[in-house]
C-alpha positions as CSV (number, residue, x, y, z in Angstrom):
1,X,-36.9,0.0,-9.2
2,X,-35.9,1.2,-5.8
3,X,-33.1,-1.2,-5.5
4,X,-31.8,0.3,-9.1
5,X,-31.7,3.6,-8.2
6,X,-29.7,3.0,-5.4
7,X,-27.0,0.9,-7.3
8,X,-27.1,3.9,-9.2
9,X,-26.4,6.4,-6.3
10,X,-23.9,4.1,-5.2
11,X,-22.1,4.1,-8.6
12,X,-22.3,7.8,-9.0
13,X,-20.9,8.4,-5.4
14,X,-18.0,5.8,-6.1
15,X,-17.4,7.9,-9.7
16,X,-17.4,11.2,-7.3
17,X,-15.4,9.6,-4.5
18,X,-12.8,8.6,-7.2
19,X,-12.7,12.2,-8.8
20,X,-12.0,13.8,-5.4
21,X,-9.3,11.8,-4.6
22,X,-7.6,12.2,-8.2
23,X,-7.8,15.5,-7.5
24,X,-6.3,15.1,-4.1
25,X,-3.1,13.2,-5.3
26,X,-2.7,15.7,-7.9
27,X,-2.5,18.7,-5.3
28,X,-0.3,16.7,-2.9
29,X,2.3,15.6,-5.6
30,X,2.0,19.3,-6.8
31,X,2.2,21.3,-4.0
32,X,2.7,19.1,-0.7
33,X,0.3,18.1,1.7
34,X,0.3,22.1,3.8
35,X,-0.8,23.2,-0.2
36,X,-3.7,20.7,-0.7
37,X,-7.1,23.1,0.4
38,X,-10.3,20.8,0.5
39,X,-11.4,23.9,-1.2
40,X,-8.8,22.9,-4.1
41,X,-9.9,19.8,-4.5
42,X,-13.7,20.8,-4.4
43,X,-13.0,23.2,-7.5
44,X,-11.2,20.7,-9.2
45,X,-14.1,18.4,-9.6
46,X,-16.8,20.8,-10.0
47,X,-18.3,20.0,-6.5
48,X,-19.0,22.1,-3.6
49,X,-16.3,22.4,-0.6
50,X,-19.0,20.6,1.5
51,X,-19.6,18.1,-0.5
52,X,-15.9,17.1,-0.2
53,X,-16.0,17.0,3.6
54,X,-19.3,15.3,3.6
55,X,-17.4,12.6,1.9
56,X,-13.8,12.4,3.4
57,X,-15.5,13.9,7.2
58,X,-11.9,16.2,7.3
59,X,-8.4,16.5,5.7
60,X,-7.3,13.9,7.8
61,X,-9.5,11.4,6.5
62,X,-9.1,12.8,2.9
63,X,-4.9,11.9,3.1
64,X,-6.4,8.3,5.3
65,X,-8.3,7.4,2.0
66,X,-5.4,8.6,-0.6
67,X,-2.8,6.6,1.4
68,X,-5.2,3.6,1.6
69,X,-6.3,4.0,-2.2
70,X,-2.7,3.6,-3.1
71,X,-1.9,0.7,-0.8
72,X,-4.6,-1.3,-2.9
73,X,-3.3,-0.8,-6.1
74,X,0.4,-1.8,-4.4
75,X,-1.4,-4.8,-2.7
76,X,-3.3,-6.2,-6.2
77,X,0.6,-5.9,-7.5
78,X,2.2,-7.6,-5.2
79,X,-0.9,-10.0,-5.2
80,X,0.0,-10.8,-9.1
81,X,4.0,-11.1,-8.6
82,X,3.6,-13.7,-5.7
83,X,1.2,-15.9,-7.5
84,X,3.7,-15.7,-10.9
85,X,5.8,-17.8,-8.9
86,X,3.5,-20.7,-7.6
87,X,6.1,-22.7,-6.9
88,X,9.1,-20.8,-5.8
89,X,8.4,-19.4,-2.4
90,X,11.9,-17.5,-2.4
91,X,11.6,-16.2,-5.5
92,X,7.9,-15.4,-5.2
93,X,9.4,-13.4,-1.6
94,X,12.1,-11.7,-3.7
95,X,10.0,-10.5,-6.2
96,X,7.3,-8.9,-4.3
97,X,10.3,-7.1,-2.1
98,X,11.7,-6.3,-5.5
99,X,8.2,-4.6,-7.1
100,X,7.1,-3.2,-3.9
101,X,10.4,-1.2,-3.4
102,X,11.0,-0.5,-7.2
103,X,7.2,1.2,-7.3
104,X,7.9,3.2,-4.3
105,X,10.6,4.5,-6.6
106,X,9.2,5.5,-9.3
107,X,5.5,6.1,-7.7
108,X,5.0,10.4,-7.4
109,X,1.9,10.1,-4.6
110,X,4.5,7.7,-2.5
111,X,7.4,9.5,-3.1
112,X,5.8,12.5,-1.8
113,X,4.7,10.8,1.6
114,X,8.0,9.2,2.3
115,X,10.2,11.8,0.8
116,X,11.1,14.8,3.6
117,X,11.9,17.2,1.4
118,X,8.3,17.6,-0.6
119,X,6.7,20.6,1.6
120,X,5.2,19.4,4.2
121,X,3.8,15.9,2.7
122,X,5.8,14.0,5.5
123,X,2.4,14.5,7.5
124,X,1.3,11.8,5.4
125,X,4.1,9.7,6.9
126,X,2.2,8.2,9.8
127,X,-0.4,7.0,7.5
128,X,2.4,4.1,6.6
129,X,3.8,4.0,10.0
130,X,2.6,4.7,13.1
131,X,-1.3,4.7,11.7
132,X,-0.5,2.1,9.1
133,X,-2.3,-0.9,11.0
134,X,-5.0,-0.9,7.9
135,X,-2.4,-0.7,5.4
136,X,-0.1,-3.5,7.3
137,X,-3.0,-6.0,8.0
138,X,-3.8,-6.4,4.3
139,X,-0.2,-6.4,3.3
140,X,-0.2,-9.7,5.8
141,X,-3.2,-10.8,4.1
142,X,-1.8,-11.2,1.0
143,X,1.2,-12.9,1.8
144,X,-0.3,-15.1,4.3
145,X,-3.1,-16.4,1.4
146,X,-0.1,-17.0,-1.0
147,X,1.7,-19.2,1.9
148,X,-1.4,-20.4,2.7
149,X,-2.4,-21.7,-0.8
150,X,1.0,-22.5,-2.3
151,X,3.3,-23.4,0.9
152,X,0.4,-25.2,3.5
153,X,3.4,-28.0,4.4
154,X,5.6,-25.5,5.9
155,X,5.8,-26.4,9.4
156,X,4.5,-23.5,11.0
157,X,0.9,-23.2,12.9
158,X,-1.2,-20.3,11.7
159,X,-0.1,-18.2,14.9
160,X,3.8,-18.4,13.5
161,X,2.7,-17.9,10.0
162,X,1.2,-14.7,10.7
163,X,4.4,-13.7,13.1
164,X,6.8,-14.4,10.0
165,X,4.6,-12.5,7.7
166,X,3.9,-9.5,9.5
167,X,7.6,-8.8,10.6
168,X,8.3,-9.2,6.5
169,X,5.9,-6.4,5.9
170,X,7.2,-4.6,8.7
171,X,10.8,-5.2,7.3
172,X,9.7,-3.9,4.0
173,X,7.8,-1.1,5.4
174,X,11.0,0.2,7.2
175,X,12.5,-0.2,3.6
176,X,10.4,2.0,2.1
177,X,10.5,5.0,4.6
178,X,14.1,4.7,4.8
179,X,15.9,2.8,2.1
180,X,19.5,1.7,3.0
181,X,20.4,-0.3,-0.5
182,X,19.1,-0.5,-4.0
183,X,15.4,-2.7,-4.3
184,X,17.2,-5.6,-5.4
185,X,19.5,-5.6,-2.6
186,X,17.0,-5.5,-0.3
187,X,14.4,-7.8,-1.6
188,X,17.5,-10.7,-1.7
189,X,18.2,-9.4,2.2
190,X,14.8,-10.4,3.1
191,X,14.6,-13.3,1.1
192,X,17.4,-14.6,2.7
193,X,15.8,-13.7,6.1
194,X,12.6,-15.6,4.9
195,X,14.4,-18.3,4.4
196,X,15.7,-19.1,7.4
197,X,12.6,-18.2,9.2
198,X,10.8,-20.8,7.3
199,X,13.2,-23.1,7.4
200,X,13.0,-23.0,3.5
201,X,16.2,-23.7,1.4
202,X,17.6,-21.1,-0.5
203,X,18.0,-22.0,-4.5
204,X,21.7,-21.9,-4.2
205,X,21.4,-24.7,-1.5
């Protein structure tokens, strides 16, 4: 009985947790990040102002876990494109360059980090720069278990693996703070890049 109620307070905090930051992206893409008021947010939901800090600590950690929630539902994307192409590591590459940079496009709680212009939200920025190292390490993650899994001849020791594949997430990171050609540009760019690096031939080759 005791181990069933607290599944159930764990559920119901989860549910809560996941209301608060709805409401959170909602303000930021509204307003900007000087606009969204913890107080805001508490309304929103029905809860108390304390009961938002007692979750999130500060307004810091509230933008930490908004940042982080949407880096998840990028990384179980980019997760499903890779392993569409089990058996095409360039095109597998290109394609999760291609999705990556096409959802920053289109995605309102993104475009409001990475875009200057959206009052203030470019506080947010750090959170997939400087502060990113969260965000970056299980980026690597996924694409180091897709080389891992579908590639394990390339002739790389885990220790160069890891190099390639963090400075590809870097590389797209940079992309998507400050794009410098269309996603599909880009994603061949890096491909390309990959390529070489892994001493892979291209398909034109």
């Amino acid at each position: 009985m005791a181990a069933a109620r607290s599944t159930f307070r764990e559920s119901v905090r989860s549910l809560l947790r996941e209301q608060l930051l709805d409401a959170a992206s909602e303000s930021l893409v509204a307003g900007g990040w000087n606009q969204l008021k913890m107080a805001d947010v508490a309304r929103a939901v029905g809860v108390s102002r304390q009961t938002v800090y007692n979750e999130f600590g500060n307004k810091t950690q509230l933008g930490e876990a908004l940042a982080m929630r949407e880096a998840e539902r990028f990384l179980d994307g980019i997760a499903t494109t890779l392993d569409e192409h089990p058996d095409d590591l360039l095109t597998a590459i290109t394609a999760a360059v291609e999705f990556t940079l096409s959802e920053a496009e289109v995605n309102p709680l993104l475009k409001a980090i990475l875009t200057a212009t959206r009052g203030g939200a470019t506080e947010l920025l750090p959170f997939v720069t400087t502060r990113s190292g969260p965000i970056l390490a299980a980026a690597t993650r996924v694409l180091l278990t897709y080389l891992n899994d579908h590639w394990p001849e390339i002739e790389l020791d885990e220790a160069e693996r890891t190099l390639v594949v963090e400075s590809i997430v870097r590389l797209v990171v940079s992309h998507l703070v400050m794009p410098l050609a269309p996603a599909t540009e880009v994603a061949r760019q890096i491909s390309w890049l990959a390529s070489r690096i892994l001493h892979h031939p291209t398909p034109e080759a």
